[in-house]
N, C-alpha and C positions, 0 to 999 in steps of 0.2 A: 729163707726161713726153714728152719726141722726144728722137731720135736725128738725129744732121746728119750728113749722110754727107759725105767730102773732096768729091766732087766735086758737090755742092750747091750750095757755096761759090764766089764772084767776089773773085778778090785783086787789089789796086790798086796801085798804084804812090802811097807816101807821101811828098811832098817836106819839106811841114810840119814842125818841128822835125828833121829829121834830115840828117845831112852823108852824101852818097854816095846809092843807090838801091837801095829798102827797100820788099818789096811784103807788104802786111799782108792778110791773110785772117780775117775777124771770124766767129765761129761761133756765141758767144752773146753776144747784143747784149742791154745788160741795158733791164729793162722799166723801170726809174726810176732815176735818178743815183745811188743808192745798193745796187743791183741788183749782182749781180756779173756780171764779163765775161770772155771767153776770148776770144783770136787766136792766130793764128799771124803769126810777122815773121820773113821771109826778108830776110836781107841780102846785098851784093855784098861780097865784097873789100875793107877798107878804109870800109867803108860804118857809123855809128852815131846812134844816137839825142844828142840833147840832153839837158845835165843839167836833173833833171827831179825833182820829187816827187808821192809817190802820197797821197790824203789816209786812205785802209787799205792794207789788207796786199795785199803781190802775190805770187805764186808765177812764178818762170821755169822754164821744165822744156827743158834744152840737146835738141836734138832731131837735130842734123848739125852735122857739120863744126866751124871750132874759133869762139870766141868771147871776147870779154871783157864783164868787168864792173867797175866801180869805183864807191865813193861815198865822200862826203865824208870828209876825214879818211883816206884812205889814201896810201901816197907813189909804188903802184905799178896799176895795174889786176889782175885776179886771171884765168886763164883758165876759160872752159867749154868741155867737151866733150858730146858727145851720150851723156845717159842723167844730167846732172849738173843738179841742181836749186839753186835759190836763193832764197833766204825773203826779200823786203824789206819792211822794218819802215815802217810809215806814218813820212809826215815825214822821212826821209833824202834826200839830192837824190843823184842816183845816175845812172849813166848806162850805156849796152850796146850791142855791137855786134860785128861781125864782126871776126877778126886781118886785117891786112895782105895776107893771103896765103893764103886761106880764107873761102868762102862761110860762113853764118853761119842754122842757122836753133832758133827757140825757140816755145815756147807760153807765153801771158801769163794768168794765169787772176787778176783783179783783185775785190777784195771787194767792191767799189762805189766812190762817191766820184772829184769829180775829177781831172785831174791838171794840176800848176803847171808848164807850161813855162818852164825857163830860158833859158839859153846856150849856144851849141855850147861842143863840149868843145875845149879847145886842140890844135893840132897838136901839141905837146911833150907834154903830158901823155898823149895817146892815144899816141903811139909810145915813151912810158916804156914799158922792157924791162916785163914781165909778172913778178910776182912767183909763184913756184911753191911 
């Protein structure tokens, strides 16, 4: 058992896969690829990850300010707010990140397993209106 206190933690600045400026804070880094993992990802304004799959389940847990989320097979991105959670299912390619107009931040808590980076997500499709 440990406790990780916030300010234990070193956040970095993520370029890799992600459009705009994304600083990840890793809390539990798992002990073997199939370990589970927790961060935090602070986004900028406009700031998102690449579509992307998990190869288990993840949990987002909306933590500030506003957000989206999307994954395959929808025609609109969905918003998060802070206190709003999100179950994704292994194997969905999916993608998250901050509104246009609103910092953006979440905790990632991951089963294990890698994940398949894909493709930024298109400018159109991220500025599809938000489905409510």
């Amino acid at each position: 058992m440990r406790i990780i206190a916030d300010g234990s933690t070193v956040s970095s600045l993520v370029e890799e896969h992600f459009t705009g400026r994304v600083w990840r804070t890793d809390y539990i880094e798992p002990a073997h690829a199939d370990a589970m993992a927790g961060s935090r990802f602070l986004y900028e304004p406009g700031a998102r990850s690449y579509w992307h799959v998990h190869e288990q389940e993840q949990a987002i847990i909306a933590v500030y300010g506003g957000g989206l989320v999307a994954w395959e097979g929808l025609e609109a991105p969905i918003p998060l707010h802070g206190g709003d959670w999100w179950h994704v299912e292994p194997g969905v390619p999916h993608w998250h990140g901050a509104t246009t107009d609103s910092v953006f931040a979440h905790l990632a808590v991951t089963a294990g397993g890698p994940t398949t980076w894909l493709h930024p997500v298109a400018e159109d499709d991220y500025r599809t209106p938000p489905r409510h």
